[in-house]
VOMAR-705589 format. One line per field, with one value per residue (C-alpha): residue number from 1; residue in three letters; x, y, z. Coordinates in nm, 3 decimals. Example, Ala and Ser with C-alpha at 12.3 -4.5 7.8 and 13.67 -1.06 7.14 Angstrom:
num [1, 2]
residuo [Ala, Ser]
east [1.230, 1.367]
north [-0.450, -0.106]
up [0.780, 0.714]
//
This chain:
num [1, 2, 3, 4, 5, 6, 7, 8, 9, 10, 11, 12, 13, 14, 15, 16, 17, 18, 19, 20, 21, 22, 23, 24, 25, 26, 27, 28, 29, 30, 31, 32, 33, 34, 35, 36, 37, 38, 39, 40, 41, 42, 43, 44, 45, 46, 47, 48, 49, 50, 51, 52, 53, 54, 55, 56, 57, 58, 59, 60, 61, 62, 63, 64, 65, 66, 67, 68, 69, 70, 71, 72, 73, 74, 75, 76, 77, 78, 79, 80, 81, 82, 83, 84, 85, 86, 87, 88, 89, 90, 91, 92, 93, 94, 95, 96, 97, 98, 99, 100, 101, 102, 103, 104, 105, 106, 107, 108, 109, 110, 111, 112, 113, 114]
residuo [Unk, Unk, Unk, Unk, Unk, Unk, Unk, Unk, Unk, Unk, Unk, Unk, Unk, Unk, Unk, Unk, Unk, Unk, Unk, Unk, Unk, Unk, Unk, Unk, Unk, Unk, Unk, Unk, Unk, Unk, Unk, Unk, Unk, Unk, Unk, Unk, Unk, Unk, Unk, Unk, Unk, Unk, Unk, Unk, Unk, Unk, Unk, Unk, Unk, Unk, Unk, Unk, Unk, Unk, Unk, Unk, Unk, Unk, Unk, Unk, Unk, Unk, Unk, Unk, Unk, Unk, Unk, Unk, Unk, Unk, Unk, Unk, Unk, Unk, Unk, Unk, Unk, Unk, Unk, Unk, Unk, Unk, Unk, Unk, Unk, Unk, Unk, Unk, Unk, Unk, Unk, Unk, Unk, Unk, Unk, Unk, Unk, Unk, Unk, Unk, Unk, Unk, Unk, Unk, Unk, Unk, Unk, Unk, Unk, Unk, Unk, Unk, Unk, Unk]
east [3.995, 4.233, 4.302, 4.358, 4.412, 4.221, 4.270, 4.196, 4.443, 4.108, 4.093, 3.912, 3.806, 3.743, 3.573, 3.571, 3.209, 3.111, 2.898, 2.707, 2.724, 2.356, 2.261, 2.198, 1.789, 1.810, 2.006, 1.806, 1.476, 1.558, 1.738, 1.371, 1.413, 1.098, 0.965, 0.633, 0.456, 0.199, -0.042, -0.412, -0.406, -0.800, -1.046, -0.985, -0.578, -0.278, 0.052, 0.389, 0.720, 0.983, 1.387, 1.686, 1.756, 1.578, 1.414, 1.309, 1.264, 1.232, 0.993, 0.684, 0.619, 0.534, 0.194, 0.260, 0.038, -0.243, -0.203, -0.426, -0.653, -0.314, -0.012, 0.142, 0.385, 0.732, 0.909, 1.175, 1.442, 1.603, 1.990, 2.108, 2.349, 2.104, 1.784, 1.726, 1.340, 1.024, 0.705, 0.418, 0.058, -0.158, 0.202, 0.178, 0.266, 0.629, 0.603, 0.810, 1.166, 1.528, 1.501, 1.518, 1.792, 1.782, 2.051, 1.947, 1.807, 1.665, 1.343, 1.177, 0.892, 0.823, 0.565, 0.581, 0.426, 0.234]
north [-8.240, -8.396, -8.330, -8.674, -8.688, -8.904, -9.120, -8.900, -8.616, -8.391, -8.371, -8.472, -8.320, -8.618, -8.565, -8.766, -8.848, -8.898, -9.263, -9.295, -9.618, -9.756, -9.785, -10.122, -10.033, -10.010, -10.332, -10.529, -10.386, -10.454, -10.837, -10.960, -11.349, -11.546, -11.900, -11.918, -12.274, -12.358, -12.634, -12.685, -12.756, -12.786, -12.577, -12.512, -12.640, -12.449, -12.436, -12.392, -12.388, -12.491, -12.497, -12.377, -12.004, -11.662, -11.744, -12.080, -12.374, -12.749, -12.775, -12.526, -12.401, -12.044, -12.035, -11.912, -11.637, -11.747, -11.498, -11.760, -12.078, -12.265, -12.039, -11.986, -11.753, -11.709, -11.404, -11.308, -10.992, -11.143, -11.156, -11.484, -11.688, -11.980, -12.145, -12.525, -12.595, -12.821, -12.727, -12.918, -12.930, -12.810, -12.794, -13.160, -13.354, -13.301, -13.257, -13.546, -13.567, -13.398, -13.054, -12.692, -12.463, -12.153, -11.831, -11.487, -11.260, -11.531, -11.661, -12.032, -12.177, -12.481, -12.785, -13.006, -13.354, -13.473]
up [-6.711, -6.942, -7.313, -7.530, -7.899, -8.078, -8.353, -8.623, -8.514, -8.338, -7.960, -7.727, -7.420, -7.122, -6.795, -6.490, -6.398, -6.054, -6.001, -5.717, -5.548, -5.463, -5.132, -5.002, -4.974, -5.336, -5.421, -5.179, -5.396, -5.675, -5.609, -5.528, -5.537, -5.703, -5.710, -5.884, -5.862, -6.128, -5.967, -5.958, -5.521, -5.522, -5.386, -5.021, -5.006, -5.015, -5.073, -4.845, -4.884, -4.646, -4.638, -4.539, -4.658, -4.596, -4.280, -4.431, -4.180, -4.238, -3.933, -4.101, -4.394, -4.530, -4.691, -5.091, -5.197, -5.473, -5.764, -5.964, -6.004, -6.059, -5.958, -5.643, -5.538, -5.277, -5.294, -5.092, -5.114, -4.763, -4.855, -4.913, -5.132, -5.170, -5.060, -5.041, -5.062, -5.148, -5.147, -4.949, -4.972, -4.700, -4.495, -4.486, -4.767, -4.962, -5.348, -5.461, -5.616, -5.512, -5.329, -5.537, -5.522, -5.601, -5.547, -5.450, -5.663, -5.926, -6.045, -6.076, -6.267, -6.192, -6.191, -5.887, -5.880, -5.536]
//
């Protein structure tokens, strides 16, 4: 423990604190990465994304899970430093425009257009 005077001539007793470093169960928990999709597929269709990036492939998608009547949802808490993607209809047909990037432990809203 160590003494220090402090500005207004009193003093002041410090402590050292111990900090616990997390474990890496608890910073993979809690850096959940997000893309939620807000698109009316129809009745009957669904949704997949494919990429490079936490277990993400170009050659087949991974369905997203329907939370409602028009939003979809990936989540991920692989480790990663970024994920190229697009998301396809019915695993067949590519949203249009560039791909989405996204790093690790973020979240996306988006729109895409068929």
């Amino acid at each position: 423990m160590a003494i220090k005077t402090a500005p207004n001539g009193k003093s002041e007793k410090k402590t050292q604190a111990t900090v616990k470093k997390p474990t890496q169960e608890i910073i993979k928990a809690k850096m959940m990465t997000r893309i939620q999709v807000k698109c009316d597929a129809g009745f009957g269709n669904t949704l997949n994304i494919r990429g490079q990036g936490a277990d993400l492939s170009w050659g087949k998608g991974i369905p997203l899970k329907n939370i409602k009547n028009d939003e979809w949802l990936f989540e991920t808490d692989k480790t990663f430093l970024e994920i190229e993607f697009k998301i396809l209809l019915n695993d067949l047909s590519y949203e249009t425009g560039q791909n989405h990037l996204i790093r690790h432990g973020n979240y996306l809203q988006y729109h895409p257009k068929f």
